[in-house]
C-alpha positions as CSV (number, residue, x, y, z in Angstrom):
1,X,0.0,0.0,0.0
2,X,1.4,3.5,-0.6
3,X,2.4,6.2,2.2
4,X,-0.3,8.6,0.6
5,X,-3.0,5.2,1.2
6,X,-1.7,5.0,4.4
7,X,-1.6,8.3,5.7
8,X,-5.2,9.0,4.8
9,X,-6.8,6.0,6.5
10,X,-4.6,7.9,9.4
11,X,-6.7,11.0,9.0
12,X,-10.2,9.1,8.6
13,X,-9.2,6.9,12.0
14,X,-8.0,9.9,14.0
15,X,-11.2,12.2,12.3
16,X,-13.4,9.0,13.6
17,X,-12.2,8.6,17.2
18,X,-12.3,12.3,17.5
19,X,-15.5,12.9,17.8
20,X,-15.3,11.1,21.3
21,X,-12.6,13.5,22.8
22,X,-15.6,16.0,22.6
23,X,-17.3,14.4,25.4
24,X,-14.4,12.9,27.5
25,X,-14.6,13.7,31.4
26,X,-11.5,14.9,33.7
27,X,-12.0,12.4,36.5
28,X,-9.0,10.6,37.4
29,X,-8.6,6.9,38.3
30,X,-8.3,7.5,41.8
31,X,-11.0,9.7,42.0
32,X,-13.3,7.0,40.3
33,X,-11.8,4.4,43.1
34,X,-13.2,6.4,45.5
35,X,-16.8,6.8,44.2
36,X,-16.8,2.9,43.8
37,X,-19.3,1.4,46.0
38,X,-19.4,-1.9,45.5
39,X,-16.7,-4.9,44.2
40,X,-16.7,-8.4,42.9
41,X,-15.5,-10.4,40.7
42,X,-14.7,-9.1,37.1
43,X,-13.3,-11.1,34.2
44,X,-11.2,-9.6,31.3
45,X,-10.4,-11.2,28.2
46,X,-7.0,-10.1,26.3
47,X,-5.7,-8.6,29.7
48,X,-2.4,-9.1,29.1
49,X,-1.9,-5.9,27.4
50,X,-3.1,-2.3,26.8
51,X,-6.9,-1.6,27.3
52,X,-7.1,-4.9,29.2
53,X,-4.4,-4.6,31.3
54,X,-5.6,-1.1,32.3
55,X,-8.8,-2.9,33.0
56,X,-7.1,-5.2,35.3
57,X,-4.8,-2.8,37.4
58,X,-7.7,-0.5,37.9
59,X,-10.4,-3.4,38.8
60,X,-7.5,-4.7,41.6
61,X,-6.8,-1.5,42.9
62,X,-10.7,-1.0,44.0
63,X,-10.7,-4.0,45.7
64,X,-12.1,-6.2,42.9
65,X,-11.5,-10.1,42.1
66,X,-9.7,-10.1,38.9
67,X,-9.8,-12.9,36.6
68,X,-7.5,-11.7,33.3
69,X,-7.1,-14.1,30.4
70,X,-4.2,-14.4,28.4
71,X,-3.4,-16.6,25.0
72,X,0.2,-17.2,27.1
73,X,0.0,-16.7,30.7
74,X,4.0,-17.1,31.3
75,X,5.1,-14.1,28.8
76,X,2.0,-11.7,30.6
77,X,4.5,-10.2,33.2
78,X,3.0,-6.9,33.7
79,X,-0.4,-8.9,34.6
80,X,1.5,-11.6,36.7
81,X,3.0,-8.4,38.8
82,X,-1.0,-7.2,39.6
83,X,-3.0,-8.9,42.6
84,X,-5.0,-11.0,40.0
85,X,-5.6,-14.7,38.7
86,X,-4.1,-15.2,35.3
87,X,-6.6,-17.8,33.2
88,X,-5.1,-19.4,29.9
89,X,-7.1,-18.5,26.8
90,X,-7.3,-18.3,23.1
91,X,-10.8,-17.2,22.0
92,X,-10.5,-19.0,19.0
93,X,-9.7,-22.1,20.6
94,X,-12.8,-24.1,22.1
95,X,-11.1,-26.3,24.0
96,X,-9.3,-23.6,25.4
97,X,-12.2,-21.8,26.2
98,X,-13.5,-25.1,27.6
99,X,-11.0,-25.2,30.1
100,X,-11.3,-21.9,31.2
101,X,-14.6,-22.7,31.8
102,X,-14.3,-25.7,33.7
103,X,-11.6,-24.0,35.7
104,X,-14.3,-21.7,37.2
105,X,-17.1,-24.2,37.6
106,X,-19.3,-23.4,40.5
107,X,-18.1,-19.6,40.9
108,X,-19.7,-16.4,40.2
109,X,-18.8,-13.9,38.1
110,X,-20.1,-10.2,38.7
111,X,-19.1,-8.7,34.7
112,X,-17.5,-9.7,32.4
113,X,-15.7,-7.6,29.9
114,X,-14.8,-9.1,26.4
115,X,-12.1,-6.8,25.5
116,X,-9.7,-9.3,23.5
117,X,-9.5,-8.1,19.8
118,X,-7.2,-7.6,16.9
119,X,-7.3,-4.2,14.8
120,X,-5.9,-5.4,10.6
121,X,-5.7,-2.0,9.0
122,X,-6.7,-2.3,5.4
123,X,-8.2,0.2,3.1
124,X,-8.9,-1.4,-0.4
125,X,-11.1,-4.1,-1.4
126,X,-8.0,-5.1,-3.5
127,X,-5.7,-5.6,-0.3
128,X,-8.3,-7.7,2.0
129,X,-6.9,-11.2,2.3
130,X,-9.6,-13.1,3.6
131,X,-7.6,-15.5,5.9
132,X,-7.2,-12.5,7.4
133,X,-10.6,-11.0,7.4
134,X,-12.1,-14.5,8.7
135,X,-9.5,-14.4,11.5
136,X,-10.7,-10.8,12.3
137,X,-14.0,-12.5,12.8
138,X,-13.4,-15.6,14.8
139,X,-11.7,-13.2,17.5
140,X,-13.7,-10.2,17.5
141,X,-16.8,-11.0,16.6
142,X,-17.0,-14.9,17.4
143,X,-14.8,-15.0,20.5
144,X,-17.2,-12.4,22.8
145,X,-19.7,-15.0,21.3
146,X,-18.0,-18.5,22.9
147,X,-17.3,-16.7,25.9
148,X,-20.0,-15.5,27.2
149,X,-21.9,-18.4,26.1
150,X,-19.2,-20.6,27.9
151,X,-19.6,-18.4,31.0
152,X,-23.4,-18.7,31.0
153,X,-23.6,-20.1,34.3
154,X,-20.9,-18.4,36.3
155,X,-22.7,-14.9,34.8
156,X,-26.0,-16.0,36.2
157,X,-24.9,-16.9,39.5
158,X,-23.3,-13.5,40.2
159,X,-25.3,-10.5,41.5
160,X,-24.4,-7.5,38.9
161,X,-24.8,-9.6,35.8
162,X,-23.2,-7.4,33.2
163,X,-21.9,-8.2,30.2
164,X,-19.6,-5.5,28.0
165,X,-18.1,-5.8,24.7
166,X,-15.7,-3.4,24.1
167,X,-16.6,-2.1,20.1
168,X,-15.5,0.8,18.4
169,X,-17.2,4.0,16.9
170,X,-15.7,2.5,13.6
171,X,-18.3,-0.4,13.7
172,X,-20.8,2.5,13.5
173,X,-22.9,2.6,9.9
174,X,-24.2,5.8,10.4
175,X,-20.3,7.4,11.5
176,X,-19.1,5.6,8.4
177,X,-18.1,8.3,5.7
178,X,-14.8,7.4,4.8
179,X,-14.3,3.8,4.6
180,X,-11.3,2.1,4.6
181,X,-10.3,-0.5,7.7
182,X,-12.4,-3.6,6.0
183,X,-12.6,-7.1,8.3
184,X,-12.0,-4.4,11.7
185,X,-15.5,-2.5,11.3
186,X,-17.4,-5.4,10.0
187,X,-16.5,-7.3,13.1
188,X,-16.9,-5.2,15.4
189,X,-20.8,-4.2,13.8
190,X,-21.3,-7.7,13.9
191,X,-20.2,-7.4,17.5
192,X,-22.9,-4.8,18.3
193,X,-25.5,-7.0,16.9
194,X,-24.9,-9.9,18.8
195,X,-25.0,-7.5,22.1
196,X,-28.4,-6.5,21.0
197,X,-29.6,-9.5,20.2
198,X,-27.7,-10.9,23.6
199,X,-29.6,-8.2,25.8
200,X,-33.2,-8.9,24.4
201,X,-32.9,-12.1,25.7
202,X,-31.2,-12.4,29.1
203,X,-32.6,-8.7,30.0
204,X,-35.6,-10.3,31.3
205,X,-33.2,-12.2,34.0
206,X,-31.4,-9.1,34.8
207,X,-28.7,-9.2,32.5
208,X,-27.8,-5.6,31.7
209,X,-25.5,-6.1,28.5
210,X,-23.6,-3.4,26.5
211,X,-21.2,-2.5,23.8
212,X,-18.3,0.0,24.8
213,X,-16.7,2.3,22.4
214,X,-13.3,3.0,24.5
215,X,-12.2,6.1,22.1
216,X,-8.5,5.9,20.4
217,X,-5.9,5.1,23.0
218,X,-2.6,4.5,22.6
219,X,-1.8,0.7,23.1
220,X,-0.2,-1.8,20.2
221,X,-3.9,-1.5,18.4
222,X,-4.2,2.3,18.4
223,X,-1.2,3.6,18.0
224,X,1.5,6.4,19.3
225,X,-0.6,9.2,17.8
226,X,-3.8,7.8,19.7
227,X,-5.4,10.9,21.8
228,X,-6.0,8.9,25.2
229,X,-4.1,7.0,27.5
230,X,-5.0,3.7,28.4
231,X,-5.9,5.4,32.0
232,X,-8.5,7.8,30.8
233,X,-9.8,5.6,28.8
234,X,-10.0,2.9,31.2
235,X,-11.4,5.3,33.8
236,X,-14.3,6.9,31.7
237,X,-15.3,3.2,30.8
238,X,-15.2,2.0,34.5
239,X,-18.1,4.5,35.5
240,X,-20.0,3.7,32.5
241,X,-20.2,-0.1,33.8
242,X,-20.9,1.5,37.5
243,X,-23.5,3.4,36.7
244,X,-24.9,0.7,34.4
245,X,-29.0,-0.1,35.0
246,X,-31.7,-1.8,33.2
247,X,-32.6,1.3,31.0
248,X,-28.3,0.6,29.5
249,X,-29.3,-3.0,28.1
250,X,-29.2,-2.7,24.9
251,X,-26.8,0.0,24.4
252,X,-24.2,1.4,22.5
253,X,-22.3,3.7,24.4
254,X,-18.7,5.5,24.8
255,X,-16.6,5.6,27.0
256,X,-17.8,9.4,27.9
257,X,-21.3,7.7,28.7
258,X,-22.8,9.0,25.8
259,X,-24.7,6.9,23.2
260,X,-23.1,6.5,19.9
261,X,-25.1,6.0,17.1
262,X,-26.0,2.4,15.6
């Protein structure tokens, strides 16, 4: 692809997570540790690194039981040096997802965040390879799938019962104006569907089930250039799932708390 190709699906990315910034709060992590009320037990998926991570460190540091997964559990050091329990797991892999499950038979988990995802950056129909674009699927859109329906039980035994897929505001169809990044928003609008769908059902058991647009933060996925930090992110997302109630199943929201359009 050429620098000129490159750079401008650049602009369109930045122009696209942009339009979050607008909205972003200025409460710290601390300060959202203090307004916590409650804890339990929280599992995060990919939390060996960036957005996940963040998830996890902030999660421990209110008091929370943290279950992080990893694809390999011995190279996740920054996770292994948190006060959490590191559970194998490929989200393509059943039986790995299987044994995850098994692992945590007869516990109770409070939410669960499906955050694991991978971000191919292609911008012409010519360029999609489509190993590549199925892959894109059987993690971002198919592994949230497998997972929560793996953790069905443990879900339904805890109190809160929420369930959040972290999206993007590139999966939105109505934000889309300039293209580009094919396999990435298809999975992720895919993604949003399947929350939707998710919530009608298990909303009448008190499921309260979500898709979170976490803005463009600079991890391996988004970037140097990416506008928020991992924190901030992290932060604004933790008091959307706080302050979550029946009236958010359903949802699309961002991490500022505002909805983004379908």
């Amino acid at each position: 692809m050429k620098f000129t190709s490159l750079r401008s699906i650049a602009v369109q990315f930045a122009a696209a997570m942009s339009l979050s910034l607008a909205f972003a709060g200025t409460a710290t992590a601390d300060d959202h540790a203090e307004a916590a009320k409650d804890t339990g037990t929280v599992l995060i998926t990919g939390a060996n690194r960036g957005i996940g991570l963040e998830f996890a460190r902030q999660y421990a540091a209110a008091g929370w039981t943290v279950i992080g997964t990893a694809r390999k559990p011995d190279q996740a050091t920054e996770l292994a040096a948190l006060d959490v329990e590191i559970v194998q797991l490929d989200v393509t892999d059943q039986s790995s997802i299987d044994a995850m499950s098994e692992s945590l038979e007869g516990r109770s988990i409070d939410v669960l965040v499906n955050n694991a995802g991978i971000f191919p950056r292609v911008g012409q129909i010519e360029k999609v390879d489509i190993d590549d674009y199925t892959q894109t699927l059987l993690v971002n859109t198919l592994g949230p799938v497998r997972i929560t329906q793996a953790l069905l039980p443990q879900l339904r035994a805890g109190d809160s019962k929420k369930i959040v897929n972290i999206t993007s505001q590139l999966a939105s169809i109505e934000l889309n104006t300039g293209g580009n990044f094919y396999g990435y928003r298809e999975s992720k609008a895919a993604l949003n569907m399947f929350t939707k769908t998710l919530a009608l059902e298990l909303g009448p058991e008190g499921f309260i089930c979500i898709t979170l647009h976490p803005g463009w933060v600079r991890t391996d996925m988004g970037g140097a250039n990416a506008t928020l930090s991992p924190e901030e992110s992290v932060t604004g997302m933790r008091k959307v799932i706080d302050n979550m109630t029946a009236d958010d199943n359903g949802v699309y929201r961002g991490f500022h708390g505002d909805i983004v359009p379908w």
